[in-house]
N, C-alpha and C positions, 0 to 999 in steps of 0.2 A: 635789328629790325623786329625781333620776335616779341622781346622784352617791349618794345616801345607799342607795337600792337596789344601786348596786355596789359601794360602801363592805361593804353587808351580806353581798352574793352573796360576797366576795372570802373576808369572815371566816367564814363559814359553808363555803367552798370550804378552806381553812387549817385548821379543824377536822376539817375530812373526814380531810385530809390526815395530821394528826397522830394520828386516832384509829387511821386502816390500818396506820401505821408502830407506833404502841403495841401493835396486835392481835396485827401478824406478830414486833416483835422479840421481844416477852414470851410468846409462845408455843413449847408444846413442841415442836408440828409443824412450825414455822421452823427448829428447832435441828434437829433429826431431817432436815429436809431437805436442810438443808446435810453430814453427814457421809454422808448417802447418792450425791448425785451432783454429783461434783467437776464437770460444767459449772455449776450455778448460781452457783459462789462463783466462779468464772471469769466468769459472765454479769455478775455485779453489781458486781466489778471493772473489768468495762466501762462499768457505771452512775458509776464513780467517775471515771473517763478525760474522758467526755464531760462528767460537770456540772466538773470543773475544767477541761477548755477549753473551756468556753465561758462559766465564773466564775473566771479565774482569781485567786483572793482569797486570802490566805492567813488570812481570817475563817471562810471557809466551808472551810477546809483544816482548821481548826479542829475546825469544828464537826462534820464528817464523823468526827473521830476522837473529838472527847467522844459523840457517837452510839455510836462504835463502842466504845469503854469504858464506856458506860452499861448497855449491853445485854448486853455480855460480864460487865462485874460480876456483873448479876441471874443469869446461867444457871449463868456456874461460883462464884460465891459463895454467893448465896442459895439457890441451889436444888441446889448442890452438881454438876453436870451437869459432863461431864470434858472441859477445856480441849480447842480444835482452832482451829488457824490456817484453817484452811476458815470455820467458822463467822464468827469476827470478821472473816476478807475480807466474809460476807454481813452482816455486821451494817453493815458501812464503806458498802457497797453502797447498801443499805435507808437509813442516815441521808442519801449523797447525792441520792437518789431522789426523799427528805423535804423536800430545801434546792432540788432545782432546781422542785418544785411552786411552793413555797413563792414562791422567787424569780417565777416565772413569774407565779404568780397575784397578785402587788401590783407587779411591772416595770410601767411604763408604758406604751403601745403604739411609742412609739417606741423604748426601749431592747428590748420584745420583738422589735422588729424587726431591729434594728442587731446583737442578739447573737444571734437566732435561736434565744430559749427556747421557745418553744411546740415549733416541730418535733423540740426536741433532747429535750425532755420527752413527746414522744408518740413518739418513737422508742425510748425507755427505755421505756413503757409496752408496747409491742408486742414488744420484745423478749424482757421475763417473760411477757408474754400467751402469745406461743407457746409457753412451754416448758412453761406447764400448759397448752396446748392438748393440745400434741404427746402427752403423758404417756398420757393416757385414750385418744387416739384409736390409737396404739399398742397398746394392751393391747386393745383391743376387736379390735383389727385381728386377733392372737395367737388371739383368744377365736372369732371369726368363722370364719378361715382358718387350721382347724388344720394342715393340709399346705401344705408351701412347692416351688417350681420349684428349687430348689439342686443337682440334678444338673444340668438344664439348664444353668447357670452352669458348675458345676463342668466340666462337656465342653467350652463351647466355650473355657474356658481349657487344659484341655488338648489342643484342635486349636493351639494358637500351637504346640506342641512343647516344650511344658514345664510347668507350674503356677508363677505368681509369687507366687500370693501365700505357697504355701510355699516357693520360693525368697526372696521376701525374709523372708519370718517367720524362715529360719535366722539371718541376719544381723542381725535386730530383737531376737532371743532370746539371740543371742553375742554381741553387745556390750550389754554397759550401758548404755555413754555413748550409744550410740547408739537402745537404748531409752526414757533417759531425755527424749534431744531430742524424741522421735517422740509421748512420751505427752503433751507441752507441749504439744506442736501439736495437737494431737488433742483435747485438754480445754481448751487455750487458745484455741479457735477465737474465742469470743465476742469476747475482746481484739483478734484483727484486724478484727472485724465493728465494734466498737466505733471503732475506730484510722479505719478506711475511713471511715466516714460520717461522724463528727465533723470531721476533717480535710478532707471537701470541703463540710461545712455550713460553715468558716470560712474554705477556701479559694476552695472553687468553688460557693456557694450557691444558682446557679442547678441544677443537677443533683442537689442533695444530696436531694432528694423523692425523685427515678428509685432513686437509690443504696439510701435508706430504705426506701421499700415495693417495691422488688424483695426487698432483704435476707429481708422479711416473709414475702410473695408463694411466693419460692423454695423459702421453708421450708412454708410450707401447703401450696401445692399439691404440692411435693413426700412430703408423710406419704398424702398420700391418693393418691398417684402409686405409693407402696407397694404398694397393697390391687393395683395393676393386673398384678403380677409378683411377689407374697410370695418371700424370700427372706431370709435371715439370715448368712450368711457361711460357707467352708468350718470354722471353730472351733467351730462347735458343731454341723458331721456329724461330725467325727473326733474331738470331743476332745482328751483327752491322748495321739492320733495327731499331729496339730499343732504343728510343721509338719517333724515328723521323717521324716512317712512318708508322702509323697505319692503320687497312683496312679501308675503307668508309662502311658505314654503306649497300649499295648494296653490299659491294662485303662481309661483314661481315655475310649477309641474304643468298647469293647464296654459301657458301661455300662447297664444298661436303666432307662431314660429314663422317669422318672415322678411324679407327686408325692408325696413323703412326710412322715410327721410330725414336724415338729422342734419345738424348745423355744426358743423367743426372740422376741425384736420382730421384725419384719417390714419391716427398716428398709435394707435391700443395694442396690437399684437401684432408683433412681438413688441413686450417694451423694453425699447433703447435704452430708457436708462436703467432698470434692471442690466441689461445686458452690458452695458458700460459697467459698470461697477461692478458687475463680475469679472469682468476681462480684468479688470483693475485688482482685484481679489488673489485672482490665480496668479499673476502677475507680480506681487509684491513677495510671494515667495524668495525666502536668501537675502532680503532684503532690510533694513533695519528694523527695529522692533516699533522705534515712533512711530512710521508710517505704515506698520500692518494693523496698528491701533487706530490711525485716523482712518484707514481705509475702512476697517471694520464697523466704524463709527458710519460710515455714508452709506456701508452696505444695510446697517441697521435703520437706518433712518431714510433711506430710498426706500426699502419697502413699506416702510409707514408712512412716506409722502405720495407714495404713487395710487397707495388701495385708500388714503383718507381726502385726496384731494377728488375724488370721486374719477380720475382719468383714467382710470385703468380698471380691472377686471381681476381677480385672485390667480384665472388662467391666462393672462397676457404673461404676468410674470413667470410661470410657468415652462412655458412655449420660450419663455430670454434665454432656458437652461438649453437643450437640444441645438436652439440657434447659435447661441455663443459655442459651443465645442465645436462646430461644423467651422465656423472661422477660425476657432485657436486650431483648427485641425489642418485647415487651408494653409495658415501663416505660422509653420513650423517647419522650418525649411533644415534646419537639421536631423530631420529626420526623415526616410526617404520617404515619395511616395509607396514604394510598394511595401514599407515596412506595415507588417501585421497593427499596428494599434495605432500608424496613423490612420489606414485606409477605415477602421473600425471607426475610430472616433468622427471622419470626416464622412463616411455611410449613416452612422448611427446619427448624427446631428444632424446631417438633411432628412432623413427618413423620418429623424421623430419630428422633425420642424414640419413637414407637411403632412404627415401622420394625424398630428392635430387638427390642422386644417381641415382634413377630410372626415375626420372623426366629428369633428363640431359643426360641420356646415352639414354633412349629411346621415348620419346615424346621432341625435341628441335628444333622443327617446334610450337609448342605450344607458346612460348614465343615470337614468330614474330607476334601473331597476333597483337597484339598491345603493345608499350612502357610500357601500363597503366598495361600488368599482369606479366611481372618480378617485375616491381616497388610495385605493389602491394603483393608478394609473399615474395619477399626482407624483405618488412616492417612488413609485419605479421608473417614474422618467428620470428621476431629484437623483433617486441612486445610480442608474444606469452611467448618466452623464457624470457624475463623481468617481464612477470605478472605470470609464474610459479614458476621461480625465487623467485618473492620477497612472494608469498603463503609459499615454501619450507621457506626461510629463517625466516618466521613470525613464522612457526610454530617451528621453531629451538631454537626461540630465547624464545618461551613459553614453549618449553618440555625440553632442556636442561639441567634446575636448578631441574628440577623437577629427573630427570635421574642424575646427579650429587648425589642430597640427598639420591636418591636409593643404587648408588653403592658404597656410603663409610661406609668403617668400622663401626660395631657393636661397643657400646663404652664396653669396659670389664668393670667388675663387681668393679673389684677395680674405675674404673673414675666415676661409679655409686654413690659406698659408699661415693667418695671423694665429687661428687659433692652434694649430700642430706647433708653432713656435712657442705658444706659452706651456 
């Protein structure tokens, strides 16, 4: 009776599965969503990443693409709706989505173990969850708080003695090639999100949980980490100012300091993708050497897409460092709470995370006195966070094995007798 109840539960869970994937790929709003924002079909390329390595079958490599030709048939054939390689990435997406359920929910407990479907398929779950989390909670944010702090930003970048992010915006704008890299990494984020976590669920599976629900973690509480210091990026005070005609550094000083209305998300500080592809950085540690070069590669070219696309601020990225340690401090479970250099790292990273807030919203006459104490502030957040950083991870890397041998299995009495007999 047990078996034929999970027999049913499984087929019943398999239906499920196939009706969500019918709803969303034969729907208009799936299609519409994908030509709207070029990270989903970059998110759901990451769906495809993780179910072939961790299937690697060239059945199910198959069947991702008859997915992906099924549903592209229906929208630009039947229904006449105008071809886009965006969309059929989310269509590839959505059918691997379909095959790692599938897979998961009749794998055996033992192969779900050995291959690590369950967690690879609730990591794909969470990773669209957030992005229609993110979406409403944004626009409410917008709808709430119609005035943003983006002078504020805008000064204390220019007390460093110059504005970068239109210094680099000139250089992101004159070159092509060089805009093209930056807009990859910038809408490719999901692909190294993807690359990171898959990669230690089959390298390093003990950590691959910490890696996943921080990924998560970092992004949620950072949309709502928004509402604490609204901001939008200098691109959308100046315009088609941007990033031709930055203030002089007098009139950067003389600014009067206030909240004003702007039009956009609410999304500058901290920036998540700074902070994503840090998480992704520390993460790739022990890992193979191609993928701490491609990581390094997004880490390079995230920050010159974030400060040249005009979205961001020199201090948004800044503020990514104290807030990302605060979560890898959170989601380090091998190491205890009251051990000395987690509690360090997870004091130290909320402390500087709203340290900043407070420093920038209400002392930002403070950083005009001289060049030398932004610069100086800048660099000791940069340090601080890298010498808590690498305390947390020393001691990760020595309690780990140690927590590993704690929580496995007792051996039974039979693997006792069997092994005193050999």
């Amino acid at each position: 009776m047990l078996s034929a109840s999970k027999h049913a539960a499984r087929i019943i869970l398999t239906l499920l599965a196939f009706s969500f994937t019918a709803t969303a790929g034969f729907s208009r709003t799936f299609y519409d969503a994908s030509r709207i924002n070029p990270f989903d079909w970059w998110l759901l390329l990451g769906i495809v990443i993780i179910q072939m390595r961790v299937l690697p079958s060239w059945l199910d490599g198959l069947l991702v693409v008859l997915a992906a030709a099924l549903f592209s048939s229906y929208s630009f054939g039947l229904r006449g709706l105008e071809p886009a390689l965006a969309t059929v990435c989310c269509y590839a997406g959505l059918g691997s989505w379909t095959i790692l359920a599938v897979r998961t929910i009749w794998a055996t407990p033992e192969a779900n173990a050995r291959l690590g479907l369950p967690p690879a398929f609730l990591a794909c779950c969470l990773l669209v969850g957030f992005t229609y989390l993110a979406a409403p909670v944004l626009y409410y944010a917008e709808q709430l708080q119609p005035n943003t702090l983006d002078l504020y930003l805008l000064s204390f970048d220019g007390s460093l003695g110059f504005q970068p992010s239109f210094l680099v915006g000139k250089y992101y704008w004159g070159f092509p090639w060089l805009r093209r890299a930056a807009i990859l990494a910038y809408s490719g984020l999901p692909l190294a999100l993807a690359l990171t976590y898959v990669e230690n669920l089959t390298k390093r599976r003990a950590r691959a949980a910490s890696v996943g629900m921080g990924m998560f973690y970092l992004g949620l509480i950072g949309i709502f980490a928004y509402n604490l210091f609204p901001a939008t990026g200098p691109v959308h005070i100046f315009g088609g100012l941007f990033p031709g005609h930055p203030l002089g550094t007098e009139q950067a000083r003389t600014l009067p300091l206030s909240p004003i209305p702007v039009k956009g998300s609410r999304n500058a500080i901290p920036s998540l993708h700074m902070a994503w592809i840090l998480w992704c950085w520390w993460w790739v540690r022990g890992l193979q050497p191609w993928l701490k070069a491609v990581i390094l590669w997004f880490v390079l070219f995230t920050v010159i897409s974030t400060l040249g696309t005009g979205e961001h601020y020199l201090i948004d990225l800044v503020v990514a460092f104290p807030f990302t340690l605060m979560i890898c401090a959170a989601f380090t479970p091998a190491v205890p709470w009251r051990h000395a250099d987690r509690l360090a790292a997870l004091s130290a990273g909320l402390a500087g995370t709203f340290l900043w807030f407070v420093l920038l919203r209400h002392t930002p006459r403070l950083f005009w006195i001289s060049p030398a104490v932004p610069w100086t502030m800048v660099i000791g957040t940069l340090a601080l966070v890298y010498w808590l950083k690498f305390r947390l991870f020393r001691s990760l890397d020595a309690l780990a094995p140690l927590a590993a041998r704690s929580s496995a299995p007792a051996p039974s009495p039979a693997e006792i007798t069997s092994s005193a007999a050999g």
